[in-house]
C-alpha positions as CSV (number, residue, x, y, z in Angstrom):
1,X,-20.9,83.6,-107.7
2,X,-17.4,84.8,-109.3
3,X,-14.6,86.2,-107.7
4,X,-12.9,89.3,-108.9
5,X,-9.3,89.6,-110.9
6,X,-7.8,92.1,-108.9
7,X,-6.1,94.2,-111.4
8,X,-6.0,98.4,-111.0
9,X,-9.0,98.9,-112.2
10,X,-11.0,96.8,-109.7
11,X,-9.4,98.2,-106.4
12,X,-12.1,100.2,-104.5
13,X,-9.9,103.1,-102.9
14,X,-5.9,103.3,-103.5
15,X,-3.6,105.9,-101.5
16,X,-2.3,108.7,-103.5
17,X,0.9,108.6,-105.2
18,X,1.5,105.0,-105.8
19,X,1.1,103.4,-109.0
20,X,-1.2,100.6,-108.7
21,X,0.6,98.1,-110.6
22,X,3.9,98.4,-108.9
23,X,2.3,97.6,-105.6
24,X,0.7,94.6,-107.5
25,X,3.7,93.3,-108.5
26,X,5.8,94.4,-105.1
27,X,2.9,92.1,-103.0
28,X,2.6,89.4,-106.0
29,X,6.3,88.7,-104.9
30,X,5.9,88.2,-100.7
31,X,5.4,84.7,-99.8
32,X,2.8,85.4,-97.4
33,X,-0.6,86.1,-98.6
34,X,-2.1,89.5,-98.6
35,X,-5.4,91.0,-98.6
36,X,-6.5,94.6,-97.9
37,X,-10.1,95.4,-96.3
38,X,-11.9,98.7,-96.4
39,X,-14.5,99.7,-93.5
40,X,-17.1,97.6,-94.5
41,X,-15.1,94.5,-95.3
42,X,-15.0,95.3,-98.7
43,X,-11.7,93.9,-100.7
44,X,-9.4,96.8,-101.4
45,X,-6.3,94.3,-102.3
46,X,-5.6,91.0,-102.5
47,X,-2.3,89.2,-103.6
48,X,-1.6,86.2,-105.4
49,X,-0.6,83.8,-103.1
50,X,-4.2,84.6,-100.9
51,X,-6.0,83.2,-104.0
52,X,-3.6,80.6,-103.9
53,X,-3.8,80.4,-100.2
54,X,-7.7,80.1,-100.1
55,X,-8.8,79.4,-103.5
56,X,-10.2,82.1,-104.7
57,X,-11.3,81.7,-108.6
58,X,-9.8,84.5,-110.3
59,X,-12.2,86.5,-112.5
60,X,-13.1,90.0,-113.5
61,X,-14.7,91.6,-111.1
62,X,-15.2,95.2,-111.6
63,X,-16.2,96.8,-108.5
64,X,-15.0,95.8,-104.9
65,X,-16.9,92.6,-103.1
66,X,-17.4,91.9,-99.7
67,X,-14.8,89.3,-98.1
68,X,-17.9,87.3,-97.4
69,X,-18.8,87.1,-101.1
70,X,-15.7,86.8,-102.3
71,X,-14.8,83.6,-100.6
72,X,-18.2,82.3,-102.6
73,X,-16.9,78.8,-104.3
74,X,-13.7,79.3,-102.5
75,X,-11.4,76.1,-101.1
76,X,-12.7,78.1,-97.5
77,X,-16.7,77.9,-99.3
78,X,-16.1,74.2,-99.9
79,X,-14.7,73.5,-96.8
80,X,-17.4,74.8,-94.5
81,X,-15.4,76.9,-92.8
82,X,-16.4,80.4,-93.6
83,X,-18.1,81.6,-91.0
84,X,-15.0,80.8,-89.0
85,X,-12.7,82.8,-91.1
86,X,-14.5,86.0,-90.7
87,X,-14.7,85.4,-87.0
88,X,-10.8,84.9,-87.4
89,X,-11.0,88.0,-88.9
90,X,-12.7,90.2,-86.9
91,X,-10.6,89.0,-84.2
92,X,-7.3,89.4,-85.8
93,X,-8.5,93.3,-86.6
94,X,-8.5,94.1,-82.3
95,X,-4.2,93.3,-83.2
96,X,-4.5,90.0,-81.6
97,X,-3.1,87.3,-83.8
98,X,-5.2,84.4,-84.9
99,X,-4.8,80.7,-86.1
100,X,-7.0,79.7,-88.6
101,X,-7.1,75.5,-88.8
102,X,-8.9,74.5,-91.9
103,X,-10.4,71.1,-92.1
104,X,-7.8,69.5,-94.4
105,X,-5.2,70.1,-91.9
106,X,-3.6,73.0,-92.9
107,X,-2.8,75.6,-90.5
108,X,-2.8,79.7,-91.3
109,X,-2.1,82.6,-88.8
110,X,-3.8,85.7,-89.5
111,X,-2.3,89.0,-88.3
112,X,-3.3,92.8,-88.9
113,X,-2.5,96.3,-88.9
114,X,-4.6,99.8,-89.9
115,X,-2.6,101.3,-92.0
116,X,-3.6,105.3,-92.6
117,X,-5.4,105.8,-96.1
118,X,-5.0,102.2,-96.5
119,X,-7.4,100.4,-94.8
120,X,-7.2,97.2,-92.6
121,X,-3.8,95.2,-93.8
122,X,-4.5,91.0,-93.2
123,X,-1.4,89.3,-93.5
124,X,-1.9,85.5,-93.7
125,X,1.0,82.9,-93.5
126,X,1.0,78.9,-93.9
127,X,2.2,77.3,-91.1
128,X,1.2,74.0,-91.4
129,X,4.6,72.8,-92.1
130,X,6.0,74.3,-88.9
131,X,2.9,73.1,-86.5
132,X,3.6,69.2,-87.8
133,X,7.6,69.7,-86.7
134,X,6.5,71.8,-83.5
135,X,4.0,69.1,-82.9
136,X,6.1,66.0,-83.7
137,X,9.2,67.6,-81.4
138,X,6.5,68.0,-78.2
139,X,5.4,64.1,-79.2
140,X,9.4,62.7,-79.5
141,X,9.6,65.0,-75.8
142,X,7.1,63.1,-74.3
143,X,7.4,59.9,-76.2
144,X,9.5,57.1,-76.4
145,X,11.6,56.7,-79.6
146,X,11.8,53.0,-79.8
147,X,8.0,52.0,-79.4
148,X,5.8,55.1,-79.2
149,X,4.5,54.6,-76.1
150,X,4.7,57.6,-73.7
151,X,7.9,58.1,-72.0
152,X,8.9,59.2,-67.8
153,X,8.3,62.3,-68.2
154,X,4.3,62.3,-70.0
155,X,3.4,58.9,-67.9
156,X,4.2,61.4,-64.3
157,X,2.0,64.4,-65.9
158,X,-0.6,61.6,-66.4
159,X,0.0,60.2,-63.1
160,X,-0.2,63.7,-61.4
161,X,-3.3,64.2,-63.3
162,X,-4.9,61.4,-62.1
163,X,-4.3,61.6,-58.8
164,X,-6.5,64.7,-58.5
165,X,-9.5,61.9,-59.0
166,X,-7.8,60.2,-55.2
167,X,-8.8,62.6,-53.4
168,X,-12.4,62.2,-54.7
169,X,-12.3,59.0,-52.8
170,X,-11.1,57.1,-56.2
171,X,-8.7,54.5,-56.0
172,X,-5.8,54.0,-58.9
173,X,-3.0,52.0,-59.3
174,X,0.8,52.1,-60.4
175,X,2.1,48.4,-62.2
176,X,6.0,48.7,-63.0
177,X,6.8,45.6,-65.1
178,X,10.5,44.4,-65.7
179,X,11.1,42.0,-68.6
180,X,12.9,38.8,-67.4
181,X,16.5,37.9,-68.9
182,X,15.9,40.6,-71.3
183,X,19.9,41.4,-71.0
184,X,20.2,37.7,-72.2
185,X,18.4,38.7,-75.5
186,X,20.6,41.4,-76.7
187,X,24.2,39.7,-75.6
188,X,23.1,36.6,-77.6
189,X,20.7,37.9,-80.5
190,X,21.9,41.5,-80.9
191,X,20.7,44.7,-79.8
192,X,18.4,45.1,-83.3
193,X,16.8,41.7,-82.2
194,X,16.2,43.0,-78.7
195,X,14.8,46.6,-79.7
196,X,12.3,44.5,-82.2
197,X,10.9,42.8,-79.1
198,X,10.8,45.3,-77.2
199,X,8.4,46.6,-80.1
200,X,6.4,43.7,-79.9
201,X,5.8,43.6,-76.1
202,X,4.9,47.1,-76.4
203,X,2.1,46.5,-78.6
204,X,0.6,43.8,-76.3
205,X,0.8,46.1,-73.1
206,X,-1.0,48.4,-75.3
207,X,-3.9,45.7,-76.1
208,X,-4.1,44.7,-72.1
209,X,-5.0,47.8,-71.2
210,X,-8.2,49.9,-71.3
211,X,-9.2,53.3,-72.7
212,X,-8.3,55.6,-69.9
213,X,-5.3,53.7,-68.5
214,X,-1.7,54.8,-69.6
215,X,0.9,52.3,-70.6
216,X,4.5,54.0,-70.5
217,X,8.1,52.8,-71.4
218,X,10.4,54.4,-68.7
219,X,13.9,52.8,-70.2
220,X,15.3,49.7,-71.0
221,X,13.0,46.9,-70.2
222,X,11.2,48.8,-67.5
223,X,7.8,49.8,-68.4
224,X,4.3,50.9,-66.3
225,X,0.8,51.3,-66.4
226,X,-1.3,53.7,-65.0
227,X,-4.8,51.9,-63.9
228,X,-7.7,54.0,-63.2
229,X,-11.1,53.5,-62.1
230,X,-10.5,50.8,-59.4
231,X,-13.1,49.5,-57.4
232,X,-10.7,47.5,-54.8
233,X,-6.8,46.9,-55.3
234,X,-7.5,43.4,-56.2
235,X,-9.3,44.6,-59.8
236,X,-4.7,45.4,-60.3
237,X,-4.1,41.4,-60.0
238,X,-6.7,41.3,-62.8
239,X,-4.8,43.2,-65.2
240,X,-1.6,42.5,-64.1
241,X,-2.6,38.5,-64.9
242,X,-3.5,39.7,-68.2
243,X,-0.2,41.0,-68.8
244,X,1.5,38.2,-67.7
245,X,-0.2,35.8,-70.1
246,X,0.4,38.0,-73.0
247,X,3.8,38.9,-72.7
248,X,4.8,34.9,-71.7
249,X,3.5,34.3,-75.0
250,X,6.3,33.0,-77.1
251,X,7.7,36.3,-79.7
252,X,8.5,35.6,-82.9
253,X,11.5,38.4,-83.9
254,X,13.6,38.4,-87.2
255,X,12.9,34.4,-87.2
256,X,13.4,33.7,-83.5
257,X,11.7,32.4,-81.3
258,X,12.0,34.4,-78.2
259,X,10.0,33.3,-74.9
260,X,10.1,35.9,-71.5
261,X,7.9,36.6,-69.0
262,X,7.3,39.9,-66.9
263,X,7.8,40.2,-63.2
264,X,5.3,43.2,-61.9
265,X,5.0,45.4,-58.5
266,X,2.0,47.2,-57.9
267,X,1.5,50.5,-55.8
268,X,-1.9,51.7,-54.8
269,X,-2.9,55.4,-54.3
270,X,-4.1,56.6,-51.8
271,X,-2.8,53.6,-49.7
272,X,0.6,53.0,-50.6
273,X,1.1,56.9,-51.6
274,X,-0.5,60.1,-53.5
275,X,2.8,61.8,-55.0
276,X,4.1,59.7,-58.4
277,X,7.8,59.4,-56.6
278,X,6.1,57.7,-54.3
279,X,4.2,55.8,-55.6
280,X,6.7,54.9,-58.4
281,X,9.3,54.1,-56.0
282,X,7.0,52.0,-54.1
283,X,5.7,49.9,-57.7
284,X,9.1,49.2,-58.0
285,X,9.9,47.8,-54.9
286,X,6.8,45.6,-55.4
287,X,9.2,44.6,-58.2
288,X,11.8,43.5,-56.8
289,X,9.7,41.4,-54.2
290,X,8.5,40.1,-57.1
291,X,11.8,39.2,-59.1
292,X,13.1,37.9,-55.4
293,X,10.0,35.3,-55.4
294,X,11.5,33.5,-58.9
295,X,9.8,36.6,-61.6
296,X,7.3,36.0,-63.2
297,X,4.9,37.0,-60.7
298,X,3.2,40.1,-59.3
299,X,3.3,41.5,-55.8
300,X,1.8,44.4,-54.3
301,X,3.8,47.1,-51.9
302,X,4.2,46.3,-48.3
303,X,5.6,49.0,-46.0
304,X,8.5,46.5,-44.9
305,X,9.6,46.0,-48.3
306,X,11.2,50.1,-48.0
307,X,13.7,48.6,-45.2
308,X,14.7,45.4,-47.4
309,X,15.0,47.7,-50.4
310,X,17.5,50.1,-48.0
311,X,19.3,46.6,-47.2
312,X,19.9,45.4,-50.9
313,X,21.0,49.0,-51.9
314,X,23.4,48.8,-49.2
315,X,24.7,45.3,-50.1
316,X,24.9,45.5,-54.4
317,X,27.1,48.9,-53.4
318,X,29.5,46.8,-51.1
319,X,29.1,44.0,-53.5
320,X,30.4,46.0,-56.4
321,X,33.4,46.8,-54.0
322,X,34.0,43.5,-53.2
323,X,36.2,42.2,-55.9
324,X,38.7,45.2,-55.6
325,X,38.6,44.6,-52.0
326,X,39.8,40.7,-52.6
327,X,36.7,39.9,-49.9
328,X,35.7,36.9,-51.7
329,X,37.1,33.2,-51.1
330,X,36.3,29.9,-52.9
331,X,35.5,26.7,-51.3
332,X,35.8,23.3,-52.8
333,X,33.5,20.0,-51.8
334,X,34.6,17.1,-53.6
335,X,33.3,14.8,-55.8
336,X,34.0,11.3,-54.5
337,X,33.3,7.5,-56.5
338,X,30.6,5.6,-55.7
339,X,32.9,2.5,-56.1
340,X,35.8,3.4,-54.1
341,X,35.0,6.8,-52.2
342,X,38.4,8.0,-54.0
343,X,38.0,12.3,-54.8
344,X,37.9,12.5,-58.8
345,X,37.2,16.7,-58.6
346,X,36.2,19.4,-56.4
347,X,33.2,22.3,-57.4
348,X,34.3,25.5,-56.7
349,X,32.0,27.7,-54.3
350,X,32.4,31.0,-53.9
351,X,32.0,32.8,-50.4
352,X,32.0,36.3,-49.6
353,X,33.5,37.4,-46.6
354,X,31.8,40.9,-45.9
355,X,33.3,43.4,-43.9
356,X,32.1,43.7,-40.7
357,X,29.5,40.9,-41.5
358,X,31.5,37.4,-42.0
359,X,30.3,35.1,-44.6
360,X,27.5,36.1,-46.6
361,X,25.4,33.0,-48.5
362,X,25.6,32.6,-51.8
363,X,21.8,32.6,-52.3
364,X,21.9,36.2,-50.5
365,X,24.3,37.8,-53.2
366,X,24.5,35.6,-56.3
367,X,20.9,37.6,-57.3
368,X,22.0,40.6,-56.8
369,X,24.9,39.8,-58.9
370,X,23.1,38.6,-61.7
371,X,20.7,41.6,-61.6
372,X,23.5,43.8,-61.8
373,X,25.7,42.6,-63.9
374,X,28.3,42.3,-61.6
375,X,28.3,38.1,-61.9
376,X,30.1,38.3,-64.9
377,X,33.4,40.0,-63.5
378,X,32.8,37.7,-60.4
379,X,32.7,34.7,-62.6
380,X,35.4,35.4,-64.5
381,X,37.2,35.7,-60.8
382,X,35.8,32.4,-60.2
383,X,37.1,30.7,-63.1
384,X,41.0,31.7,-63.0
385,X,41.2,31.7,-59.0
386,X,40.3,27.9,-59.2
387,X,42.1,27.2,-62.4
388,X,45.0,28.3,-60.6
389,X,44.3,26.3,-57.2
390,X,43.7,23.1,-59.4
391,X,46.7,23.3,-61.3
392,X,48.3,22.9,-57.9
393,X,47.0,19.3,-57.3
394,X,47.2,16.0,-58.6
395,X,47.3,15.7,-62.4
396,X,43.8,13.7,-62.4
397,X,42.1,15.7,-60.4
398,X,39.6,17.9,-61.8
399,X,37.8,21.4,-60.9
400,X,34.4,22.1,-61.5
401,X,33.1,25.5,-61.7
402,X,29.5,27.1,-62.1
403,X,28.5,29.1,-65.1
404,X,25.6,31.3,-64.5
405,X,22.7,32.3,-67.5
406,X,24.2,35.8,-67.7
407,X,27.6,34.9,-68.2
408,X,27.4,32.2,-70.7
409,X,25.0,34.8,-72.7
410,X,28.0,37.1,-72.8
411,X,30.3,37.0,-76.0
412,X,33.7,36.8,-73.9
413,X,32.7,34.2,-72.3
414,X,35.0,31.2,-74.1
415,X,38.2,33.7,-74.4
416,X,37.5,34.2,-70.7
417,X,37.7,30.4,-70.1
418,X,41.0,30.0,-72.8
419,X,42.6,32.8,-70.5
420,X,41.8,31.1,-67.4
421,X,43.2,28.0,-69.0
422,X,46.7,29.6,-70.2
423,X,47.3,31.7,-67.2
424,X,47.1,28.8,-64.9
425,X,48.9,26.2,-67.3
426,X,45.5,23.8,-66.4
427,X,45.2,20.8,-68.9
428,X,41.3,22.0,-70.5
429,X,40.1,18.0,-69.7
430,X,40.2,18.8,-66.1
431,X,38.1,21.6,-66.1
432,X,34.4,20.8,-65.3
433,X,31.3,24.0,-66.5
434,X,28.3,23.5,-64.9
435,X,25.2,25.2,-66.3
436,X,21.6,24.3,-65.0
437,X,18.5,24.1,-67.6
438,X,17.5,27.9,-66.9
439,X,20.6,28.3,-69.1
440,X,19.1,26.6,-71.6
441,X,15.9,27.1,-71.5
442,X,16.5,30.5,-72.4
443,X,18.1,31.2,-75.7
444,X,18.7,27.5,-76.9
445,X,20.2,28.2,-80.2
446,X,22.8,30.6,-78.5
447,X,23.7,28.9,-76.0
448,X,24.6,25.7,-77.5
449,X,26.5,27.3,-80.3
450,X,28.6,28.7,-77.4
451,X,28.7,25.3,-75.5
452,X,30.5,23.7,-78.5
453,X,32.8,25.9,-78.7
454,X,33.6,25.4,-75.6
455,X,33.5,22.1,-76.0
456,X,36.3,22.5,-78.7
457,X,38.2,24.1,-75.8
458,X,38.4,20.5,-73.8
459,X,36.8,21.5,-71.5
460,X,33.6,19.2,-70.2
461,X,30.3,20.6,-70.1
462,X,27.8,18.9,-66.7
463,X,24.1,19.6,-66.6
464,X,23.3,20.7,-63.5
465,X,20.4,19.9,-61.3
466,X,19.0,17.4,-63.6
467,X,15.1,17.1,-63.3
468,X,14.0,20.2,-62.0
469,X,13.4,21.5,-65.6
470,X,10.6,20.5,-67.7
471,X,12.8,19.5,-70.9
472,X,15.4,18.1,-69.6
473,X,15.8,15.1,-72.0
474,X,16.0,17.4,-74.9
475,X,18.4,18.8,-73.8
476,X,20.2,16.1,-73.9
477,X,19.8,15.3,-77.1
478,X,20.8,18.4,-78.6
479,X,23.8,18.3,-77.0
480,X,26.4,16.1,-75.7
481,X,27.2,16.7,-71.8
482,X,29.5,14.6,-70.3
483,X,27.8,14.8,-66.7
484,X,24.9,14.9,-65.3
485,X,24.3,15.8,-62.1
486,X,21.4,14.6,-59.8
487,X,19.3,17.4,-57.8
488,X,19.9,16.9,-54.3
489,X,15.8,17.3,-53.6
490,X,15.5,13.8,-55.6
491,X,18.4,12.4,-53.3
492,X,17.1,13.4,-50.4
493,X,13.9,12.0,-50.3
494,X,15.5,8.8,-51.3
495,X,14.3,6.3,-48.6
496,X,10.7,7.8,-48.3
497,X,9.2,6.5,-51.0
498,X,8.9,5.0,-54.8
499,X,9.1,7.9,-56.3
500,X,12.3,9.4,-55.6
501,X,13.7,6.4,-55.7
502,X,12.3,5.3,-59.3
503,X,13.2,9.3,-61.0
504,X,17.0,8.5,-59.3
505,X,17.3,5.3,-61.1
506,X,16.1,6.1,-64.3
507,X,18.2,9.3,-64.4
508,X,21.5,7.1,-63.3
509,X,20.3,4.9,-65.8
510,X,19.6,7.4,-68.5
511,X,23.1,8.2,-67.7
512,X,25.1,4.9,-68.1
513,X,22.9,4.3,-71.3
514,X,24.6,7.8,-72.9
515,X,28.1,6.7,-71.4
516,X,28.1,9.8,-69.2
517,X,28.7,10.4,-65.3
518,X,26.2,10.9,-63.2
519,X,26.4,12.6,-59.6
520,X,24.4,12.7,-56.6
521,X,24.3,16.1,-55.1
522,X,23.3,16.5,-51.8
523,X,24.0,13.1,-49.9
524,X,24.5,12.8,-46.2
525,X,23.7,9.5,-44.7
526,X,24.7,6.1,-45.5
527,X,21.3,5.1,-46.5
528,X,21.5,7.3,-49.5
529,X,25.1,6.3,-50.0
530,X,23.6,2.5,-50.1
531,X,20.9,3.4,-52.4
532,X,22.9,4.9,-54.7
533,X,25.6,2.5,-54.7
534,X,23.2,-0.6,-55.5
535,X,21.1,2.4,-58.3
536,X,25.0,2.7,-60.2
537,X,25.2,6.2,-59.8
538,X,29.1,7.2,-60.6
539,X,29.9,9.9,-58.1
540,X,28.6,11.5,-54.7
541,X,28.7,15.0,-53.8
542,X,27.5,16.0,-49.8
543,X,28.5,16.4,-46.5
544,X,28.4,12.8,-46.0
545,X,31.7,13.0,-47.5
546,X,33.1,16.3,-46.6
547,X,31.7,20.1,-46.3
548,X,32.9,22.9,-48.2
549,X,36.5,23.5,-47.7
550,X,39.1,26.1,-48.2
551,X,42.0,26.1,-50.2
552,X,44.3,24.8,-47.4
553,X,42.5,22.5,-46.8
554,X,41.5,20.9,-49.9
555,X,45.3,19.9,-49.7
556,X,45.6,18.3,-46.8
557,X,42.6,16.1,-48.1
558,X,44.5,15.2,-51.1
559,X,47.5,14.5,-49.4
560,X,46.1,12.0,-46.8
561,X,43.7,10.7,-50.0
562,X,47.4,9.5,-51.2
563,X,49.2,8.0,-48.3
């Protein structure tokens, strides 16, 4: 059925003294679109931009229409929504404004006023524009920028919203996952390289998990999941293996190779809490039982884990005070000849005297460091203290000094070694880096761009305990060490059996083959000394020969050494 052209002579009723066709023209020029209803619905007025708006076909028409009829073969006809236009309508009449949605995704309001002698006065407006911005601003608020995943603030709505179901007698559970060595990607790929993998593990958390759970990115490399619907809190191990063998899955980013894993803690409601603090706080202790077991594992919450969590707190703040306070102390245990027993270097171990607590372990604090960042200052501590206590002895004497993953992944890590070097006038060849194969095994590429360049230094580069790793004789191909050192769990053993025995010889032997020292951590009886002697390994390191010592006494050693 055709619509009407609404010129003059088509309006039903018009208000005395105004000329038709200057109110035409006056509401022909308003953006929004305008149409004017009598008592019985019948079109007084309409402007252009309502034909526009709905698609009304302009035609003569020459008395007044219905609304209802003259949205016959309009877009709002076509679309199938008329019915609930009018109801829109008759709604917006009671002064209450309306939205009107059409099915092709555009948005109207709908607002209306009597107006004396007039009629009933619809003014419609497109909003569609404004609804996508209003609607993409409450997504960016509640999502995360960098993979699109929802962000803190939506995954505790959803968490508060499930918990509702707990005390149904449901059971859910809270997974926060922690990339491992993700800080190694961006100090030796780049930030862009890190953000792109961070995209990538995103999209596999999304594919582990099912319809109603909720995956979240809460910052950094820290993520969690949201599982509902659990039967017993065994059914989280399920997914949280799932995870694991996803993410462990090597990436390929911006043609790297990247390999992680994911450490994971795991909460579960009503159990281990029924507020999302709680039950947040608790995943993430899980997490750092988890990271504390070696990472790349899962472990659920235990109620002790809250007084070991109040412990490390207490320690990484006194760590981080530590080196200001001048509480740490290196100790040296030498490295003696096989042939002659005469001291050819001393490793450098740090010790940390803590206030009111004596010495503190190395394997109590180095973690903590290295989680924190904080081993990269303490390194660099490391490296010019003992620079500076070497250049004190004998000229062939050398110093050996233990470079952590974190540190050799940072960028000022070979000026840090060149300043070391100057400020203690130390000649570079007696300077010993260890690194172990976790160094290695974690950015390849990067790291042994960086170990040549060290290399270049003067310094020598020793691979640490040799043979726990399960590549270690690539690395030695790719590049050329100038020690290797033996892991004390091989030289212990040696004695008990053919096995430890056999992987000791063939590693000295590996070693002699390459032209390259090879030490024997860890020796502390005569019989291993024997052993080792008739193997050919070059040096010993243990307390067969001597503990630990401080600086003082280092030079007393050295002193009697040349008498």
């Amino acid at each position: 059925m055709a619509s009407i052209n609404f010129k003059p002579q088509n309006i039903v009723q018009f208000p005395r003294g105004i000329k038709p066709r200057v109110l035409q023209l006056i509401l022909d020029s308003v953006p929004q679109g305008v149409i004017v209803l009598d008592q019985a619905e019948r079109v007084v007025f309409a402007n252009e931009r309502y034909l526009e708006m709905y698609g009304v076909p302009n035609t003569e028409q020459k008395t007044g229409i219905g609304l209802a009829s003259l949205l016959i073969a309009s877009l709002v006809d076509r679309l199938g929504c008329v019915s609930n236009y009018m109801d829109c309508v008759r709604r917006a009449a009671g002064n209450v404004e309306q939205v009107f949605r059409l099915p092709d995704g555009r948005t109207h309001t709908i607002q209306a006023k009597q107006v004396h002698e007039i009629g009933l006065v619809l003014t419609h407006e497109d909003v569609t524009e404004r609804c996508r911005s209003e609607a993409q601003i409450a997504h960016m608020a509640h999502h995360d920028a960098l993979t699109d995943l929802p962000n803190r603030i939506l995954f505790v709505e959803r968490l508060s919203h499930e918990l509702k179901r707990v005390k149904r007698g449901e059971l859910i559970a809270v997974l926060a996952l922690d990339l491992d060595h993700f800080k190694t990607v961006n100090d030796t790929l780049g930030h862009p390289v890190g953000d792109e993998l961070l995209r990538h593990v995103a999209d596999r958390l999304r594919s582990c998990i099912r319809e109603p759970d909720t995956v979240a990115r809460l910052g950094g490399d820290e993520f969690a999941i949201i599982m509902t619907q659990l039967r017993e809190p065994q059914d989280a191990v399920i997914l949280a293996r799932r995870v694991r063998e996803s993410v462990s899955r090597a990436f390929h980013v911006n043609d790297h190779q990247i390999i992680t894993d994911v450490s994971i803690g795991m909460s579960v409601a009503p159990e281990d809490g029924t507020e999302p603090d709680v039950l947040l706080k608790n995943a993430d202790m899980a997490l750092y039982g988890a990271k504390g077991d070696g990472r790349g594992t899962w472990r659920f919450f235990e109620p002790e884990m809250d007084t070991k969590m109040r412990a490390r707190r207490v320690l990484e703040m006194e760590l981080r005070e530590a080196l200001a306070k001048g509480e740490f102390q290196l100790y040296y245990q030498p490295l003696v000849t096989v042939i002659n027993k005469q001291v050819r270097a001393f490793e450098a171990l740090i010790r940390w005297n803590r206030s009111n607590h004596g010495l503190v372990s190395p394997a109590e604090f180095i973690p903590v460091a290295e989680e924190t960042g904080l081993i990269v200052p303490i390194g660099e501590w490391v490296l010019r203290t003992a620079c500076r206590e070497a250049a004190k002895w004998p000229s062939e004497i050398k110093v050996a000094v233990n470079i952590s993953p974190a540190q050799l992944s940072n960028r000022n890590i070979v000026d840090a070694v060149k300043n070391a070097l100057t400020e203690s006038q130390l000649s570079s060849n007696r300077l010993q880096l260890e690194i172990t194969e976790t160094v290695l095994m974690q950015n390849t590429f990067a790291t042994l761009s960086t170990l040549h360049k060290l290399k270049e230094i003067g310094v020598q580069i020793a691979l640490d305990d040799f043979g726990t790793g399960y590549s270690s004789l690539s690395y030695l191909r790719s590049f050329p060490f100038d020690k290797i050192k033996i892991d004390q769990s091989f030289v212990r053993d040696l004695g008990q059996g053919t096995e430890p025995y056999a992987i000791v010889n063939a590693v000295a032997g590996l070693a002699k083959g390459l032209k390259i020292a090879s030490t024997a951590e860890g020796v502390e009886t005569e019989a291993q000394f024997d052993i080792l002697e008739d193997i050919g390994c070059s040096e010993i390191q243990g307390y067969l020969f001597s503990r630990p010592l401080p600086s003082e006494e280092v030079r007393v050693l050295l002193a009697k050494s040349r008498i």
